[in-house]
LOVOSE-384216 format. One line per 3 residues: their letters; for each residue x, y, z of N, C-alpha, C, O. Coordinates in steps of 0.1 Angstrom, whole numbers, always signed. Layout:
a> X:Y:Z:X:Y:Z:X:Y:Z:X:Y:Z  ...
***
This chain:
xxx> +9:-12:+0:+0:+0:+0:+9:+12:+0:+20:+12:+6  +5:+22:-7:+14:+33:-8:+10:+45:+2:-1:+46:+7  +21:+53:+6:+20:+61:+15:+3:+72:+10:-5:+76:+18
xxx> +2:+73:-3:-10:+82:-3:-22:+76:+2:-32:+82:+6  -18:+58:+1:-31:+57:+4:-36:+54:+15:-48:+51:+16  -26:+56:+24:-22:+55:+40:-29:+63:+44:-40:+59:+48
xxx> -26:+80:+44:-29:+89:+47:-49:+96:+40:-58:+103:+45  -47:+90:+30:-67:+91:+32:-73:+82:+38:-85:+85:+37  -70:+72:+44:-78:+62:+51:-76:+64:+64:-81:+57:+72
xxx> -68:+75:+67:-65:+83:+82:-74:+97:+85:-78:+100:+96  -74:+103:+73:-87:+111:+71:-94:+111:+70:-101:+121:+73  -99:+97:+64:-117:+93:+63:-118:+91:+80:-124:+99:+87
xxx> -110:+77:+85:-117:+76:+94:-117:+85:+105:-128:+84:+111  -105:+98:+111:-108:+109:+115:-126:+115:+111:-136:+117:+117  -124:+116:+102:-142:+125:+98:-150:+119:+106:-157:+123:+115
xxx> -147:+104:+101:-162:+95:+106:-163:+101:+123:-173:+106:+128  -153:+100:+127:-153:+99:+141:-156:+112:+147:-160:+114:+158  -153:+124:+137:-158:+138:+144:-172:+138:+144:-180:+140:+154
xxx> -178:+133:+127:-193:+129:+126:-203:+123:+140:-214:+126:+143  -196:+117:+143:-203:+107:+152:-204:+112:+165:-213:+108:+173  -198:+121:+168:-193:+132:+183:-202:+144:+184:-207:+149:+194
xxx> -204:+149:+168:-214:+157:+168:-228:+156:+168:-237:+164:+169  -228:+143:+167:-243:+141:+169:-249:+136:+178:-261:+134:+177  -241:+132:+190:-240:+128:+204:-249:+140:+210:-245:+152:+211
xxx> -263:+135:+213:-273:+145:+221:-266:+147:+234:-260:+138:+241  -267:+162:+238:-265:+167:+257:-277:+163:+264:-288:+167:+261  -275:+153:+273:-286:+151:+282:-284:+166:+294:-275:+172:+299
xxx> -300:+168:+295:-299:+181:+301:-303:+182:+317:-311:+174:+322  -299:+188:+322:-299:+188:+341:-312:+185:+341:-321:+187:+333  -311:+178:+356:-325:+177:+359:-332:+189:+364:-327:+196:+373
xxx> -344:+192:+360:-355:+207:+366:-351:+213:+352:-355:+224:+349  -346:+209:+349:-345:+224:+336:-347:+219:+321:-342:+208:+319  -351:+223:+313:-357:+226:+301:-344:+229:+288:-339:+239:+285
xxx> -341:+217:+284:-331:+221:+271:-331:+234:+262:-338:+235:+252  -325:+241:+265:-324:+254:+256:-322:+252:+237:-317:+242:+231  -328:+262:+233:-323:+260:+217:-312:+267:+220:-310:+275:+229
xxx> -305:+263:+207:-294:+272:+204:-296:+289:+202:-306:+294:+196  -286:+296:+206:-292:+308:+205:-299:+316:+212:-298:+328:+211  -309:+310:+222:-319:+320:+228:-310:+326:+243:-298:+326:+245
xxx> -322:+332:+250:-314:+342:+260:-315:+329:+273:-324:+321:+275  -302:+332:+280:-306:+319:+294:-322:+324:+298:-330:+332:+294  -321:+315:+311:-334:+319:+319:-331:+330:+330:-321:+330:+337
xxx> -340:+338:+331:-336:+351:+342:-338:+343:+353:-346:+334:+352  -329:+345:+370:-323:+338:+380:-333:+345:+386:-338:+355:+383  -337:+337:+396:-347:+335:+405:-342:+347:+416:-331:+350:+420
xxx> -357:+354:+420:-354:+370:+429:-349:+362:+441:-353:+351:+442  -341:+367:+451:-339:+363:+464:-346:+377:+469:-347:+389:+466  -352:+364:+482:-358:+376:+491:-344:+389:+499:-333:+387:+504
xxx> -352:+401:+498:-348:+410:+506:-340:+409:+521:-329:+412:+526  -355:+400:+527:-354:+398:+540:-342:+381:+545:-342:+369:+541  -333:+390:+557:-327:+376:+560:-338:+365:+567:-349:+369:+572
xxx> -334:+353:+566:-341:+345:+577:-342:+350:+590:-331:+353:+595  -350:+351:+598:-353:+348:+610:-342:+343:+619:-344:+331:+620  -333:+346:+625:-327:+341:+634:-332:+334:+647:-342:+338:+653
xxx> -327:+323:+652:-336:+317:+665:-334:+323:+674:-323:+328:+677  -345:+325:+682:-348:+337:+693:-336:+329:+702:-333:+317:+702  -329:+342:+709:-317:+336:+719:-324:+330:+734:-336:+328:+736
xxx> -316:+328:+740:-323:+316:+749:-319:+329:+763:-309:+336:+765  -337:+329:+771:-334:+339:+781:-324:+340:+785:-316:+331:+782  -318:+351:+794:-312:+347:+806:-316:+350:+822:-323:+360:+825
xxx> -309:+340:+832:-317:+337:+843:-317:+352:+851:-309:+361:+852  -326:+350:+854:-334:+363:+861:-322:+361:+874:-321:+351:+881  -312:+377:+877:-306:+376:+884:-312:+384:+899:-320:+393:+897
xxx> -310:+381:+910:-317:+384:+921:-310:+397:+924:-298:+398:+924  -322:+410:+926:-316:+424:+927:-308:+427:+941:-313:+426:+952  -295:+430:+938:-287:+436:+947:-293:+447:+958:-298:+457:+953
xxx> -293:+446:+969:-299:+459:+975:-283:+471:+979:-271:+469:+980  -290:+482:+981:-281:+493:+983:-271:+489:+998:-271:+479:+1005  -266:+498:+998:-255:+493:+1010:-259:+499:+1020:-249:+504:+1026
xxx> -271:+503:+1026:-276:+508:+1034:-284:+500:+1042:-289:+490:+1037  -287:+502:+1057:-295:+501:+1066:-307:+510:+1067:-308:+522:+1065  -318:+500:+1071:-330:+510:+1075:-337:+505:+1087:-338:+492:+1090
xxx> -341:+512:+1093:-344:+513:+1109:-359:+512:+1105:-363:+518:+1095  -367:+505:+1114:-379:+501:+1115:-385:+502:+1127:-382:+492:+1134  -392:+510:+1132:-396:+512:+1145:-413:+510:+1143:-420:+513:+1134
xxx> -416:+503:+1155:-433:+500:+1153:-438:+505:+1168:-432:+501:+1178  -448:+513:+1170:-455:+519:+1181:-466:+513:+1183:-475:+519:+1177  -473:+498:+1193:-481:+498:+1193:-489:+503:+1206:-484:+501:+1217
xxx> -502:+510:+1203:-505:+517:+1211:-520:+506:+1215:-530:+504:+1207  -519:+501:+1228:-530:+497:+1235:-538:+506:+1244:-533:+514:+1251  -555:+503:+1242:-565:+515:+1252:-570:+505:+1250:-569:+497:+1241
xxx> -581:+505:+1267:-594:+498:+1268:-603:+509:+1270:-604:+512:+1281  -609:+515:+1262:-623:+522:+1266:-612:+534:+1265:-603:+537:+1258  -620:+543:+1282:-615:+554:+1284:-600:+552:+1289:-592:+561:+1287
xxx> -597:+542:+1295:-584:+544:+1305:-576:+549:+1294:-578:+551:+1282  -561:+551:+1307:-550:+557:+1300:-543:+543:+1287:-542:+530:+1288  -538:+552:+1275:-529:+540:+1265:-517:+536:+1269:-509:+543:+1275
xxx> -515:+519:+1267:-505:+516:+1272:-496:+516:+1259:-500:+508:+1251  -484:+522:+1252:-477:+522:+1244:-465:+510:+1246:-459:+507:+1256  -464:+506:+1237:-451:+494:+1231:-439:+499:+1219:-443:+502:+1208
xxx> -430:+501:+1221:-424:+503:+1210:-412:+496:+1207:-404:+497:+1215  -409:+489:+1193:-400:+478:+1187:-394:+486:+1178:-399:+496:+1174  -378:+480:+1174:-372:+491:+1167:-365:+473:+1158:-360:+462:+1163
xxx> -366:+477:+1150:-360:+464:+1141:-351:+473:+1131:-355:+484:+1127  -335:+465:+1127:-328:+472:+1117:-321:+462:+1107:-313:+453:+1111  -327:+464:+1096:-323:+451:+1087:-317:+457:+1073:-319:+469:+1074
xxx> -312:+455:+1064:-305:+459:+1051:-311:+456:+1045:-318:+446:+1045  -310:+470:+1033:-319:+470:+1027:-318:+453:+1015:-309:+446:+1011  -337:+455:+1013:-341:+443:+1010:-339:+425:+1016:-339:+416:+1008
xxx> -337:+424:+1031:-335:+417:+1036:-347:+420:+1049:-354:+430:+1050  -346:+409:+1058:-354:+409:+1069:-349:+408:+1083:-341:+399:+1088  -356:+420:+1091:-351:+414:+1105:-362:+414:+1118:-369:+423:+1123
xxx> -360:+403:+1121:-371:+399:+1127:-366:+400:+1148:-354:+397:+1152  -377:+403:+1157:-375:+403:+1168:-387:+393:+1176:-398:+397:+1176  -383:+385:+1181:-394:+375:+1191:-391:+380:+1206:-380:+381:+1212
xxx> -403:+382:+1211:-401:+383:+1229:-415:+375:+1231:-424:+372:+1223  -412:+374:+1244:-419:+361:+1247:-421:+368:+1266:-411:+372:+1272  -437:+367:+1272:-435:+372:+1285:-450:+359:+1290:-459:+354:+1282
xxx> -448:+357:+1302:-457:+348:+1305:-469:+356:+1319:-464:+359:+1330  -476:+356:+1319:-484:+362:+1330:-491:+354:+1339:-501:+348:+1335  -489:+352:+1350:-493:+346:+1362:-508:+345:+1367:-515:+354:+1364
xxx> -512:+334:+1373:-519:+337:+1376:-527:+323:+1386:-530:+312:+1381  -529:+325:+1399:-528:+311:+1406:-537:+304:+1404:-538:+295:+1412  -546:+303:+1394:-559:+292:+1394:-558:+289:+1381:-568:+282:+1378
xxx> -549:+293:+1372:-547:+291:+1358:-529:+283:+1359:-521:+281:+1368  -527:+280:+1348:-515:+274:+1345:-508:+295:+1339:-515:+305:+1338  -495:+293:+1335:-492:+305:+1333:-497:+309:+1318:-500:+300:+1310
xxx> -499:+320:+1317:-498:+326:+1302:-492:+333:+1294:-491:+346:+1294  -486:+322:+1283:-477:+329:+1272:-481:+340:+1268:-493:+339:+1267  -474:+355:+1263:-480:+363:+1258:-467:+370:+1248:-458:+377:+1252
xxx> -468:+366:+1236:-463:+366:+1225:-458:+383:+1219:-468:+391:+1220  -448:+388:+1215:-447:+398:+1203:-436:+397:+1196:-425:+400:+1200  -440:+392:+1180:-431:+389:+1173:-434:+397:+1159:-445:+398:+1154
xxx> -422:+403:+1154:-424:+413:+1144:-410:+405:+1134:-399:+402:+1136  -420:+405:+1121:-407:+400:+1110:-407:+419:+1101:-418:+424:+1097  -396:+426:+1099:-396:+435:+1090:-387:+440:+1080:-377:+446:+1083
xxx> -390:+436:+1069:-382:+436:+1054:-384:+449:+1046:-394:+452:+1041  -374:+454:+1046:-372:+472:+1039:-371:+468:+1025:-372:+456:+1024  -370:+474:+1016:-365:+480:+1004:-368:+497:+997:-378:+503:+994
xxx> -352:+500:+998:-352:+508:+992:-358:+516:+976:-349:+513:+967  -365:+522:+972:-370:+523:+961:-362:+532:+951:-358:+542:+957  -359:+532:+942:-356:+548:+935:-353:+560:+940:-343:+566:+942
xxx> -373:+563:+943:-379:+575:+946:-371:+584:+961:-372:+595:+966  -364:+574:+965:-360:+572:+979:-372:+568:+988:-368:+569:+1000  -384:+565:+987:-392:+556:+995:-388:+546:+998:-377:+543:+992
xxx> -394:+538:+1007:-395:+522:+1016:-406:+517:+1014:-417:+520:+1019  -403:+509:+1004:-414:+495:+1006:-411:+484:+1014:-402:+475:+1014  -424:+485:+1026:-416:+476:+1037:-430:+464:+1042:-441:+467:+1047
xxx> -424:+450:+1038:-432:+437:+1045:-433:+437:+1063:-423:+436:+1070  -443:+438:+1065:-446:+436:+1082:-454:+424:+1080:-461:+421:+1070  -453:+416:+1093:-454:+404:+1103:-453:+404:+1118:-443:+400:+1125
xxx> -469:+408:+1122:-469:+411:+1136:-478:+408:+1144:-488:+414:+1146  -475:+397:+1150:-482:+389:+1162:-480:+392:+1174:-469:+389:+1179  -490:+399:+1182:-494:+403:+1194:-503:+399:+1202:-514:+399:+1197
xxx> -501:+394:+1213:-512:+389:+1221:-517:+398:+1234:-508:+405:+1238  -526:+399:+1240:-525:+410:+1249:-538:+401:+1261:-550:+397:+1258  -533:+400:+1273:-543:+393:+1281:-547:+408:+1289:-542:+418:+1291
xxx> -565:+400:+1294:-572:+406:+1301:-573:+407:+1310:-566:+400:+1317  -581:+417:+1318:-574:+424:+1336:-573:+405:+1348:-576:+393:+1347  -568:+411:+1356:-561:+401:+1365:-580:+393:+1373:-583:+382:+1378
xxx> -586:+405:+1373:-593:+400:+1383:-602:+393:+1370:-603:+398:+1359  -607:+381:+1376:-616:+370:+1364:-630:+368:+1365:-634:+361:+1374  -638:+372:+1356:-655:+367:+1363:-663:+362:+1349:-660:+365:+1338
xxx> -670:+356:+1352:-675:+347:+1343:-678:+356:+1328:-684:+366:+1329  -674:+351:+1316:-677:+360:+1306:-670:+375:+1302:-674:+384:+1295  -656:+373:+1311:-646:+379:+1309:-639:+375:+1297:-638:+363:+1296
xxx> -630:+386:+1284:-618:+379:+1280:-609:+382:+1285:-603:+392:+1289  -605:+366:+1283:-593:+363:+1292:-579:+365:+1280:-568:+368:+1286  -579:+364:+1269:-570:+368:+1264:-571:+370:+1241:-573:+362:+1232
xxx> -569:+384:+1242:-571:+386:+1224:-554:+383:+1219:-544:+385:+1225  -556:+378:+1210:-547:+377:+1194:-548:+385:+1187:-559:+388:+1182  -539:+392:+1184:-539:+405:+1165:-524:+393:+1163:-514:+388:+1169
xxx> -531:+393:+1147:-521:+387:+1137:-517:+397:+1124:-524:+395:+1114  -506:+407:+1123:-511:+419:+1112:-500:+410:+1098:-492:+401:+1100  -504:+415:+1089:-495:+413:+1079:-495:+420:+1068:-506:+419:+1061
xxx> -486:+429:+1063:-487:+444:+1056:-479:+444:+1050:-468:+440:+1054  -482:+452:+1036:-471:+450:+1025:-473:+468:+1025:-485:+472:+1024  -463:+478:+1026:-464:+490:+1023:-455:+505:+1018:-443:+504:+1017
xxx> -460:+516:+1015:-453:+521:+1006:-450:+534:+1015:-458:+543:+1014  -436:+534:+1024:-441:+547:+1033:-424:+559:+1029:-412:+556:+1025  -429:+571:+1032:-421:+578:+1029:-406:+582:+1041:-405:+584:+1053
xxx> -401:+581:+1035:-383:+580:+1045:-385:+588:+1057:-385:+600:+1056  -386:+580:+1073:-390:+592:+1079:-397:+592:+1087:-395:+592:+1099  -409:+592:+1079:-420:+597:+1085:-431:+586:+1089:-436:+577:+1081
xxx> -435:+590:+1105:-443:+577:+1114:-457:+578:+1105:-462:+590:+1103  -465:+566:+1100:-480:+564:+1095:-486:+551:+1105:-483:+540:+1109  -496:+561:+1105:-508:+545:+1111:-509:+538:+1100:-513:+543:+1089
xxx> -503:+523:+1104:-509:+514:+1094:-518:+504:+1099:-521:+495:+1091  -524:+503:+1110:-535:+493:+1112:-539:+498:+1130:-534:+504:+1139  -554:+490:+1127:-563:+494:+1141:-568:+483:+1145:-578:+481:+1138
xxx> -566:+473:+1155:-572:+464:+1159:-583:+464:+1168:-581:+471:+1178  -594:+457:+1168:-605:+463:+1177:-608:+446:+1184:-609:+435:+1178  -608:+450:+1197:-610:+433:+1202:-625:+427:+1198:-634:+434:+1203
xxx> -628:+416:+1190:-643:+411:+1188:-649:+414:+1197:-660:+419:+1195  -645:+413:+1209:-661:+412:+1222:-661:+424:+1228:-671:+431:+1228  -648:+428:+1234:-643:+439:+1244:-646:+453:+1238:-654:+455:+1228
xxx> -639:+465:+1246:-636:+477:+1244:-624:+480:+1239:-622:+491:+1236  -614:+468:+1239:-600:+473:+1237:-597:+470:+1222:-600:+461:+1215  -586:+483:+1221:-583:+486:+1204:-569:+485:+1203:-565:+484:+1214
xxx> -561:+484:+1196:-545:+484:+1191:-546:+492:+1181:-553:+490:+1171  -539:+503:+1183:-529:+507:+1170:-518:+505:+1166:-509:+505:+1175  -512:+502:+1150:-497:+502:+1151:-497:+511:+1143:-507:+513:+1135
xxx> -482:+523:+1144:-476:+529:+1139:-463:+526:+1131:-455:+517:+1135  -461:+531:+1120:-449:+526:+1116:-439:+534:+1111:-442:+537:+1099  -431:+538:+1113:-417:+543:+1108:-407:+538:+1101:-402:+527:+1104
xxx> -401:+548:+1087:-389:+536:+1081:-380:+547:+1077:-380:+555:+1069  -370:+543:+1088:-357:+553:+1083:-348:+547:+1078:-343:+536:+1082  -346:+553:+1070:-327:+550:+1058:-314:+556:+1068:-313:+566:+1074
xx> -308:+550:+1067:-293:+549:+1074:-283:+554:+1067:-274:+545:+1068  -281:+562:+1062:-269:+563:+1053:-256:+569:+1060:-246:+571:+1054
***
């Protein structure tokens, strides 16, 4: 075979083989639509403006409020009357930091020979807080007991209970009636007074 005829039988089959490459269909992505030749792509999809939503952050723990570095003095005046006689006055002085509690128990027993003795209780719990305003918001807890006269006759009381408990808003200072007890059966009344001084 001669070299010319080498070299067309290297050319034919070259063609064949470009032939055959060209006619080889593009399989087209999946979701999308084979383009003709020539046309304009497809215009790209708008993205939203807005970002996602970020996940709400996770609270955090509610931290317990610091109180001021101050003391406040709590004085309570209770004022006992039966009827007309003269008032018998009481007065408790409790000093606790602010937003904290301080509490005083006394304890007195009263005699008496045909009876066993009798406990007679006064216990005051009192918790300040300092406000902004410079007011005192102050929790009271006040159990008083108060026994009746010595001599005893049928249908006497022999002894009343006041149980107070008061949540209130008083100005730096200055003494307020905050409660009046009146005995169910009797003549005899209780007042308490209350005072809240700041210590600075």
């Amino acid at each position: 075979m001669t070299t010319r005829t080498l070299a067309l039988t290297a050319l034919l089959v070259a063609a064949a083989a470009g032939a055959a490459l060209a006619q080889t269909p593009t399989t087209p992505q999946p979701g999308t639509a084979p383009r003709a030749r020539g046309s304009a792509p497809p215009p790209a999809e708008p993205r939203s403006a807005t970002p996602p939503a970020a996940a709400p952050a996770a609270a955090a723990p509610e931290r317990r409020r610091e109180g001021q570095p101050v003391n406040i003095k709590v004085d309570l005046t209770l004022t006992d009357q039966r009827g007309g006689a003269q008032p018998i006055k009481r007065t408790v002085t409790v000093l606790a930091a602010d937003g904290y509690t301080g509490s005083i128990r006394t304890m007195s027993q009263v005699y008496d020979p045909t009876t066993p003795p009798m406990t007679v209780p006064l216990n005051v719990d009192a918790s300040p807080t300092l406000l902004a305003d410079g007011k005192v918001r102050l929790g009271i807890n006040l159990q008083y007991d108060w026994p009746g006269p010595a001599e005893r006759v049928r249908g006497q009381v022999v002894n009343t209970s006041l149980h107070d408990q008061l949540m209130l808003i008083l100005e730096n200072g200055k003494p307020t009636i905050v409660a009046q007890s009146a005995d169910p059966i009797g003549d005899r009344q209780v007042t308490v007074e209350v005072k809240a001084t700041v210590l600075r």
